[in-house]
C-alpha positions as semicolon CSV with decimal commas, in nm:
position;residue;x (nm);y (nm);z (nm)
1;X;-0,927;4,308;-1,203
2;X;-1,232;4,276;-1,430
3;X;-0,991;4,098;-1,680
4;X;-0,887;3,800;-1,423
5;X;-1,271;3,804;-1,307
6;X;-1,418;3,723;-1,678
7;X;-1,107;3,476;-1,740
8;X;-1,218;3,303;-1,384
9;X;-1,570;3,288;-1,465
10;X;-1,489;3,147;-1,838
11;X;-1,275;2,892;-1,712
12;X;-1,525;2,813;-1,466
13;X;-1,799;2,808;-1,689
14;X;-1,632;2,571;-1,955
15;X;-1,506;2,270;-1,684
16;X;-1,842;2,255;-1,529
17;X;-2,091;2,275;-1,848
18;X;-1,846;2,249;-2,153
19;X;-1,575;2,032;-2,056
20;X;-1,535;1,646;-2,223
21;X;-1,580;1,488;-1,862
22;X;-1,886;1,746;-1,779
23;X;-2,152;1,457;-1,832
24;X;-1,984;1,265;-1,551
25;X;-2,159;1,271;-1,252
26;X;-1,952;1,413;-0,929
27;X;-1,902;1,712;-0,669
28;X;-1,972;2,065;-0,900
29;X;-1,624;2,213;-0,754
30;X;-1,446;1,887;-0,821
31;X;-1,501;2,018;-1,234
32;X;-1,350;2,348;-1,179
33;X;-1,086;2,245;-0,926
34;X;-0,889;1,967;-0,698
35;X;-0,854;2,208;-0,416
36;X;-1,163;2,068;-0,310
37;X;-0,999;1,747;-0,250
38;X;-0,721;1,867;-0,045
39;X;-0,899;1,991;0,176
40;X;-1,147;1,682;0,205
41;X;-0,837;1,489;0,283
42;X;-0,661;1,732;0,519
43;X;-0,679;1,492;0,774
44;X;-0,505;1,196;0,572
45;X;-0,890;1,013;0,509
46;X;-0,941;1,006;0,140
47;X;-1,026;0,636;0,133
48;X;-1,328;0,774;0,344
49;X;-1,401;1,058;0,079
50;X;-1,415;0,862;-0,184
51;X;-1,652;0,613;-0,003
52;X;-1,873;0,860;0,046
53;X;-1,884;0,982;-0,295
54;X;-1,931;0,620;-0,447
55;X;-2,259;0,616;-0,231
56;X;-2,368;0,917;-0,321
57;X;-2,276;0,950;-0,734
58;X;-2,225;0,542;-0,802
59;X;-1,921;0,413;-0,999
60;X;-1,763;0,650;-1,242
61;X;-1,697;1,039;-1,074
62;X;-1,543;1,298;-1,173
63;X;-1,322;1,368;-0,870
64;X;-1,143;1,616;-1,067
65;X;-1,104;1,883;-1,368
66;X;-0,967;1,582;-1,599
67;X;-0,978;1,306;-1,311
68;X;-1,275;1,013;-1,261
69;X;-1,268;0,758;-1,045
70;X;-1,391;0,431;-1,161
71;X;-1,499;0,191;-0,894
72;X;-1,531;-0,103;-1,059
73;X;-1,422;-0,498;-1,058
74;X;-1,329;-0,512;-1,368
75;X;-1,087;-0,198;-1,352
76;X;-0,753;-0,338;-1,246
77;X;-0,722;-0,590;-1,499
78;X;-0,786;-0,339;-1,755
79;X;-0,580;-0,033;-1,616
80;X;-0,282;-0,299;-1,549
81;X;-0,362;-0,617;-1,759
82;X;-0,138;-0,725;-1,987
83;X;-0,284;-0,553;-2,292
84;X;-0,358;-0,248;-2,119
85;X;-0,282;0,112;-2,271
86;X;-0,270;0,313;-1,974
87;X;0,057;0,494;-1,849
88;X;0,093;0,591;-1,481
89;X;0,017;0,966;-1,424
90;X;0,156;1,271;-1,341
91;X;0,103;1,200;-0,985
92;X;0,411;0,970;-0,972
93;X;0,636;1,301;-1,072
94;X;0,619;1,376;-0,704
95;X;0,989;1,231;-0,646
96;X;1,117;1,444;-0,890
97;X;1,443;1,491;-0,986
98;X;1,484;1,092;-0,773
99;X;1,296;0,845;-1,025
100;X;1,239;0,519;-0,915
101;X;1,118;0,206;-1,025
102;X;0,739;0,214;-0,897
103;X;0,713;0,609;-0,988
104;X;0,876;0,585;-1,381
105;X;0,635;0,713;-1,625
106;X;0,854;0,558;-1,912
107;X;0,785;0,202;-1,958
108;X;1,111;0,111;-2,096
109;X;1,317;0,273;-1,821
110;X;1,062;0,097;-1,585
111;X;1,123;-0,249;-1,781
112;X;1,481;-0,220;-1,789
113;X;1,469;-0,144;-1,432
114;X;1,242;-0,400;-1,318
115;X;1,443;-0,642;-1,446
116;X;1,736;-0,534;-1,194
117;X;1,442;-0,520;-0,952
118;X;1,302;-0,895;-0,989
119;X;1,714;-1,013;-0,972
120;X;1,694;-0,904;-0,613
121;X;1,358;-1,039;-0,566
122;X;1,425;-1,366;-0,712
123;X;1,377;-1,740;-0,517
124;X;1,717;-1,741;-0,451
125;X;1,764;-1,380;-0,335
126;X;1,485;-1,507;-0,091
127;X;1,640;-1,813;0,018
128;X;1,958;-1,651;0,090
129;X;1,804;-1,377;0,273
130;X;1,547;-1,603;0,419
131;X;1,786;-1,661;0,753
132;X;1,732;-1,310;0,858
133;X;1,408;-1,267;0,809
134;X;1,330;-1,581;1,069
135;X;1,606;-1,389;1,314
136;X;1,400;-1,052;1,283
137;X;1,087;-1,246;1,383
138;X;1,239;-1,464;1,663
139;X;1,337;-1,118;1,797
140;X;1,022;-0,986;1,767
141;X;0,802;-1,252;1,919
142;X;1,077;-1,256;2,226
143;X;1,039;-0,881;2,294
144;X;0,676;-0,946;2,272
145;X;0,709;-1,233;2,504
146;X;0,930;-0,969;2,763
147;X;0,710;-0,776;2,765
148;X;0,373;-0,960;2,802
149;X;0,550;-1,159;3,082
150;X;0,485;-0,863;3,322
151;X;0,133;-0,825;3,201
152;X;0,147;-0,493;2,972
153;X;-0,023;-0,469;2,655
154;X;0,155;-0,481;2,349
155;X;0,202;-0,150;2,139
156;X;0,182;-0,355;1,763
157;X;0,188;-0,127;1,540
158;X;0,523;0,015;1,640
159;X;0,665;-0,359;1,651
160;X;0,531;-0,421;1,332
161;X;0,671;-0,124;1,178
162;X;1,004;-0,195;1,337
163;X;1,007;-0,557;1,201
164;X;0,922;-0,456;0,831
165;X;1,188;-0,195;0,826
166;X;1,474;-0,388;1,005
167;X;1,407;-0,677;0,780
168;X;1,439;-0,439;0,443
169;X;1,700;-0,331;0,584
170;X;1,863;-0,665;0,575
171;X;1,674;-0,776;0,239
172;X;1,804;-0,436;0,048
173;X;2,135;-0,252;0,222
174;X;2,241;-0,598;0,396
175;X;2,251;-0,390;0,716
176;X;1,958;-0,381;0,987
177;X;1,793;-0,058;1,062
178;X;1,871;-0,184;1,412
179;X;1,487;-0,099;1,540
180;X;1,385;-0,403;1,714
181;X;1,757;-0,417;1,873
182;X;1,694;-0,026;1,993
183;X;1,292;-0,024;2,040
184;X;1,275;0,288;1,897
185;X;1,230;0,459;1,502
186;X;1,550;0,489;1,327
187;X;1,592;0,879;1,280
188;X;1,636;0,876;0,896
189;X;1,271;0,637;0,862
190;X;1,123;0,864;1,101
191;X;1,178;1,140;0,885
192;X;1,099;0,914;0,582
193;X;0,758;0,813;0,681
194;X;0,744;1,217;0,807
195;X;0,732;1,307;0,462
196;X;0,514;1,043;0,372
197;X;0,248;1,161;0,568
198;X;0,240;1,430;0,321
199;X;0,119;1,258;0,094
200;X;-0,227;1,248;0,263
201;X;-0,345;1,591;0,213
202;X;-0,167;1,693;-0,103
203;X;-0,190;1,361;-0,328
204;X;-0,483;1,490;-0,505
205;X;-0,290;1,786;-0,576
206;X;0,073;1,631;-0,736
207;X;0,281;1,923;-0,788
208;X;0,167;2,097;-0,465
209;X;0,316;1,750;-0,265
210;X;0,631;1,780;-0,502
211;X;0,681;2,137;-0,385
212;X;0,594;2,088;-0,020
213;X;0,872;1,810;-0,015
214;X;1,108;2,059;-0,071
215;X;1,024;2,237;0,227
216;X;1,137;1,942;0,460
217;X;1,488;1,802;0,488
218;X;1,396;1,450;0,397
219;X;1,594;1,428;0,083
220;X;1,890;1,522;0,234
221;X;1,936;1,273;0,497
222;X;2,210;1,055;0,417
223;X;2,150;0,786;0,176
224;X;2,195;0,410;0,314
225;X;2,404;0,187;0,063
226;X;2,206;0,033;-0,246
227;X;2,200;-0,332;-0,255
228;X;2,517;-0,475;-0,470
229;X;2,199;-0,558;-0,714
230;X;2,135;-0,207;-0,838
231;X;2,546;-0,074;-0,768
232;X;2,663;-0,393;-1,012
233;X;2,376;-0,278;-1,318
234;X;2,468;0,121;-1,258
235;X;2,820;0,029;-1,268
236;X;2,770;-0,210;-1,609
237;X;2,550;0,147;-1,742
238;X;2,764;0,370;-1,636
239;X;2,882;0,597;-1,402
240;X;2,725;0,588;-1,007
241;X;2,671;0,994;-1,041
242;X;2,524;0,980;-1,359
243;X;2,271;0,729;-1,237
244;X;2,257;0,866;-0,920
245;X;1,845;0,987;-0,910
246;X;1,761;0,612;-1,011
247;X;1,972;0,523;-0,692
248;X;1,819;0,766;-0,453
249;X;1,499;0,719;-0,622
250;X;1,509;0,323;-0,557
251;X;1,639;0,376;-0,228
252;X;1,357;0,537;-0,103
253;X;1,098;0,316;-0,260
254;X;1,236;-0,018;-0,134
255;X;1,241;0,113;0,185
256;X;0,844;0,220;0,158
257;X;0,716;-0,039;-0,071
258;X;0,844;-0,314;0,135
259;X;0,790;-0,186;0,490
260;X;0,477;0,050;0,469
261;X;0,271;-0,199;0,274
262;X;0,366;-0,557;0,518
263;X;0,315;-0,385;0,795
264;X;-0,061;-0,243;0,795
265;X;-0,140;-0,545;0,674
266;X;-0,003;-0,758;0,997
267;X;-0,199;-0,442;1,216
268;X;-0,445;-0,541;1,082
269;X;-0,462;-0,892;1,061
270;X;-0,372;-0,858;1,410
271;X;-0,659;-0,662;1,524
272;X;-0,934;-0,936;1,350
273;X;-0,784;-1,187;1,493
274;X;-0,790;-1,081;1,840
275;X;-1,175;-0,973;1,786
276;X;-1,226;-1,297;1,660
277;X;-1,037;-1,613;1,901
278;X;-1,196;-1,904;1,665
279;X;-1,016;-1,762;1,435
280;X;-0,660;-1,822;1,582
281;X;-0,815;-2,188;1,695
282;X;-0,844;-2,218;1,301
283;X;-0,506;-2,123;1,231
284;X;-0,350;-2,279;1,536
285;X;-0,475;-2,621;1,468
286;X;-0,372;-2,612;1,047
287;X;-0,042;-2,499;1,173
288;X;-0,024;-2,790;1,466
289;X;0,207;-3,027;1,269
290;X;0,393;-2,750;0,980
291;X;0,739;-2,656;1,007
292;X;0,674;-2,301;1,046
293;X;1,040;-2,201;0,951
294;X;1,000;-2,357;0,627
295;X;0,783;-2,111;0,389
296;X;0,680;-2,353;0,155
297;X;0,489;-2,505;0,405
298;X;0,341;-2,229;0,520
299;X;0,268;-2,124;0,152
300;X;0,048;-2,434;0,170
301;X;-0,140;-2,342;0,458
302;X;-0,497;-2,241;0,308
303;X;-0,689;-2,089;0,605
304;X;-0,342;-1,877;0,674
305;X;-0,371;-1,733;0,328
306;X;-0,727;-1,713;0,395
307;X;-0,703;-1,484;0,672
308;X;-0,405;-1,299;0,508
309;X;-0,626;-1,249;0,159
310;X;-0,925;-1,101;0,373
311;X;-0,686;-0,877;0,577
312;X;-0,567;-0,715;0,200
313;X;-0,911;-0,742;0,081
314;X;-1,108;-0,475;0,390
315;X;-0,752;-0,341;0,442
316;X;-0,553;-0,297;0,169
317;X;-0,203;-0,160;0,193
318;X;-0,255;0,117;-0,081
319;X;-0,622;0,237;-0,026
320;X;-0,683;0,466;-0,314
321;X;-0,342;0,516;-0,477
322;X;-0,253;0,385;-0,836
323;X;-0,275;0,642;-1,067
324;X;-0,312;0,595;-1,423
325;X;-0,355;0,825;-1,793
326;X;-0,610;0,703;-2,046
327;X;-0,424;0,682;-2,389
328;X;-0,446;0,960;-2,612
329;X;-0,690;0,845;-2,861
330;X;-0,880;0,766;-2,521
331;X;-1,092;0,421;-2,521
332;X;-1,432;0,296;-2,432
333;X;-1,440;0,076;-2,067
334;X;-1,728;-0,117;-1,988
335;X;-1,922;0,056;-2,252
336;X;-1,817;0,414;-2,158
337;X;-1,583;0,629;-2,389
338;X;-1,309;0,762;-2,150
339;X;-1,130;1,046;-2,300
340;X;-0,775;1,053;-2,425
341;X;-0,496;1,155;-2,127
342;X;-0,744;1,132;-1,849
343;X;-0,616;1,061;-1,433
344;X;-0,824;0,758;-1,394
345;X;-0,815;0,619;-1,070
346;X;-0,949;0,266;-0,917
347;X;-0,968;0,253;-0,527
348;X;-0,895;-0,102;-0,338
349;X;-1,013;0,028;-0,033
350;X;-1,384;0,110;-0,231
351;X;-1,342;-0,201;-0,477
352;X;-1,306;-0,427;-0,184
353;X;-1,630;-0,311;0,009
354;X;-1,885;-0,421;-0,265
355;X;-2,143;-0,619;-0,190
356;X;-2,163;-0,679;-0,579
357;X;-1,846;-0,874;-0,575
358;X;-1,842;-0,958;-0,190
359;X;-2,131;-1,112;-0,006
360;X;-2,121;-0,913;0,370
361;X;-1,824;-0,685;0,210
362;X;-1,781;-0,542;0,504
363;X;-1,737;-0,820;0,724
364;X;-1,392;-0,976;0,793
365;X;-1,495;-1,396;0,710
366;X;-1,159;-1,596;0,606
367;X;-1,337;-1,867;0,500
368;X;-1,521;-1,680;0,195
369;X;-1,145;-1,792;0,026
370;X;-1,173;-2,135;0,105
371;X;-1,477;-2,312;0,240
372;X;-1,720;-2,075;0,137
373;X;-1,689;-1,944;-0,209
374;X;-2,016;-1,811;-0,275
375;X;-1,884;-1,552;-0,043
376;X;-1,717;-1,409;-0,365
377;X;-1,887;-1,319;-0,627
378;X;-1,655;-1,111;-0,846
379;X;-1,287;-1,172;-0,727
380;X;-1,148;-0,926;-1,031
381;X;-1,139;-0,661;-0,849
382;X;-0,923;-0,812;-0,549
383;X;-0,560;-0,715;-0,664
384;X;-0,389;-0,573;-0,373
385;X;-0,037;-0,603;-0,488
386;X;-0,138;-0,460;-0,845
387;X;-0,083;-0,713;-1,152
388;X;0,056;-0,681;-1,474
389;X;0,381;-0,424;-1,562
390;X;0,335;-0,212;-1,237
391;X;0,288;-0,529;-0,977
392;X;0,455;-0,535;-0,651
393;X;0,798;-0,652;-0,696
394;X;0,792;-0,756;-0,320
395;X;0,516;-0,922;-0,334
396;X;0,673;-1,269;-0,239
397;X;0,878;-1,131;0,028
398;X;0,559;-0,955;0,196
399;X;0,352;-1,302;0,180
400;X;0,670;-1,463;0,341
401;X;0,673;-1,209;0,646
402;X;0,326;-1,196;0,673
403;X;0,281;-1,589;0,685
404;X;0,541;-1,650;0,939
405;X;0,479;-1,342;1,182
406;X;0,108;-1,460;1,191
407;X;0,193;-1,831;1,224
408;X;0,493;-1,763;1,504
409;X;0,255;-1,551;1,730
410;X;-0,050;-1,771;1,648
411;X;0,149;-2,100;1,784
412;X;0,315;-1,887;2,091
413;X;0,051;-1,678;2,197
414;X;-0,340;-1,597;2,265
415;X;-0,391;-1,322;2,168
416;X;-0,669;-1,046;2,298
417;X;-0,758;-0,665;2,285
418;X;-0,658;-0,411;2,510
419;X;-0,632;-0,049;2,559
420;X;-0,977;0,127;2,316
421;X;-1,007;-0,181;2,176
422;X;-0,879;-0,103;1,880
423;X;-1,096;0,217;1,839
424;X;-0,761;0,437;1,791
425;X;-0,676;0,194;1,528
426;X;-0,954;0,343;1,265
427;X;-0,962;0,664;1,414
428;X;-0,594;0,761;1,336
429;X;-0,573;0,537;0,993
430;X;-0,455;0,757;0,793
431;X;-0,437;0,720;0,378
432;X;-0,106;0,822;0,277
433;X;-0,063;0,623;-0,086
434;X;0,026;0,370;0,181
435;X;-0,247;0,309;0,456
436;X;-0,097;0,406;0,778
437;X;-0,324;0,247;1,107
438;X;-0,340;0,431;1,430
439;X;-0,235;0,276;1,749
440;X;-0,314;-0,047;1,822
441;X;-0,255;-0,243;2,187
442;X;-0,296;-0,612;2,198
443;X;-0,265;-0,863;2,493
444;X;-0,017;-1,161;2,426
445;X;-0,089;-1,445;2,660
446;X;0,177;-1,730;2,628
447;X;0,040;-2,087;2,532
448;X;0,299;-2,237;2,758
């Protein structure tokens, strides 16, 4: 007993006043442990705690034993630039033994991959796919229009979800998940995004999510069928079995990186809009004379990808996630050495509220990306869909859905709050790696 107490009280005593990253300003526990953090995010709001801790200790804290969190413009580019050093960290283990393009820690396997990846991402995997995508939104907007036709409010978040995932499911296993068509969560994404929500409370704590995974059955629901894409380069490699964690592994990410990133970002897009009605007059006449089936149109609508740009800025789809490991020899950022094989991690959700870079940060103004510029002081930090080796491979496909859902219910509908008002909306957001919004009830009223 007195041997564990002095071994305790050592360890304690070198990570608070001895350790390389004591000097770093932060919570005293979060230098002796990151149990502190799990519990501060029990309730899925660590893009709150940090907040809170960037007001209280400023831009660099140590959030952990060898973790700091850097909230800074100029941290994206240099965490993901192109001449960047950085390797993702252990945190992207927790898939373990599935590996998957966005969780990789080897950059070769993740190049060689990617380049699978960005064939079924290309302009004319989106043109050929582009058909269903426009079906999956007609459907949506005409069980919107059903049910707005009797008066009830609109449950969007559900819908949104539902649209996301049924058009992934067409974009990745050429099969619908059959959610709009049913109204209801497909039983295998249910239990998907079940096991998600896991990620909330343990994230700060990697290996405790990878063992708490085990506990639920999520990894054993059956499998959909990969994409010809990634069965054609496994079969050229080798054997299906043999690479048979990169095609569970991929399976599962497709289905979250292009579903649970789109649709928060549409929730939420949704909500400002409805708080703010000049704002749909804005988009509504810009869109008056576009073909808004033809996304290159629509790519040149500006106050469209104004209003989607500020949605990603105040909302972004991964609030705190993107982890990343200082090199070895560690390296000095803006003037500060960083130590060798240290967790550093660069919050959107905090980088996008600072009223260094963004004039009324927390204000939701379109125009501060088009007719207003001075709105923007420092755009470096704005990088929702990541840049460099680790961006979103989906990020064209996610600017296509997002630009027509918003310019199909714009042109078809007024659209109004109901229900709280959107209060269940914040409320219930949850950060989850992937920002999951509470409930959300709109009013659709048809333009006629």
């Amino acid at each position: 007993m007195s041997y564990c107490t002095g071994l305790f009280t050592s360890i304690t005593i070198y990570r608070l006043y001895f350790h390389r990253l004591s000097s770093f300003p932060g919570p005293c526990i979060a230098g002796f442990t990151k149990f502190w953090h799990v519990w501060k995010c029990r309730r899925g709001k660590n893009h709150l705690v940090i907040e809170e801790l960037r007001q209280q200790y400023g831009s660099i804290i140590r959030t952990g034993p060898e973790e700091l969190t850097i909230i800074d413009p100029s941290i994206p580019g240099i965490l993901d630039g192109p001449k960047n050093e950085f390797t993702k960290a252990v945190w992207y283990d927790f898939l373990l033994p599935e590996v998957a393009v966005n969780t990789t820690r080897d950059k070769k396997h993740h190049d060689a991959r990617r380049r699978i990846w960005d064939r079924g991402f290309s302009p004319n995997a989106m043109a050929a796919y582009e058909q269903q995508i426009i079906e999956c939104a007609g459907t949506l907007a005409q069980r919107i229009a059903e049910i707005s036709r009797d008066g009830e409010p609109v449950v969007v978040t559900d819908w949104f979800y539902w649209f996301t995932f049924d058009v992934m499911g067409h974009f990745a296993f050429a099969r619908s998940f059959g959610m709009l068509r049913d109204e209801q969560w497909h039983l295998a994404v249910k239990m998907l995004r079940r096991a998600m929500a896991l990620l909330g409370p343990f994230s700060p704590v990697p290996w405790l999510a990878q063992v708490a995974f085990h506990f639920f059955p999520w990894m054993t629901v059956e499998k959909p069928d990969i994409s010809h894409w990634l069965i054609d380069a496994t079969l050229k490699q080798g054997s299906i079995e043999a690479d048979r964690p990169w095609l569970n592994g991929d399976a599962i990410a497709i289905i979250i990186a292009g579903s649970d990133t789109v649709a928060p970002g549409l929730v939420f897009a949704f909500y400002e809009l409805a708080c703010n009605p000049s704002q749909q007059d804005q988009l509504l006449q810009e869109l008056q004379d576009v073909d808004i089936f033809d996304r290159m149109q629509l790519q040149q609508c500006t106050h469209l990808n104004a209003v989607i740009n500020e949605t990603l800025r105040l909302y972004p789809p991964v609030p705190t996630g993107g982890y990343r490991q200082s090199p070895p020899a560690g390296m000095v950022m803006n003037g500060t050495y960083i130590p060798g094989n240290v967790t550093i991690v660069s919050p959107r959700y905090s980088l996008g509220r600072l009223e260094s870079c963004y004039e009324h940060a927390d204000r939701w103004i379109p125009e501060r990306w088009t007719t207003r510029p001075e709105m923007v002081k420092d755009a470096r930090g704005f990088s929702p869909f990541a840049q460099g080796r680790y961006s979103c491979v989906g990020k064209v496909l996610a600017m296509v859905e997002m630009r027509l859902i918003i310019a199909m219910m714009v042109k078809r509908f007024e659209i109004s709050l109901s229900g709280d008002k959107g209060e269940s909306l914040f409320s219930d957001l949850r950060d989850q790696f992937t920002a999951a919004p509470g409930r959300l009830e709109l009013r659709f009223h048809s333009r006629g």
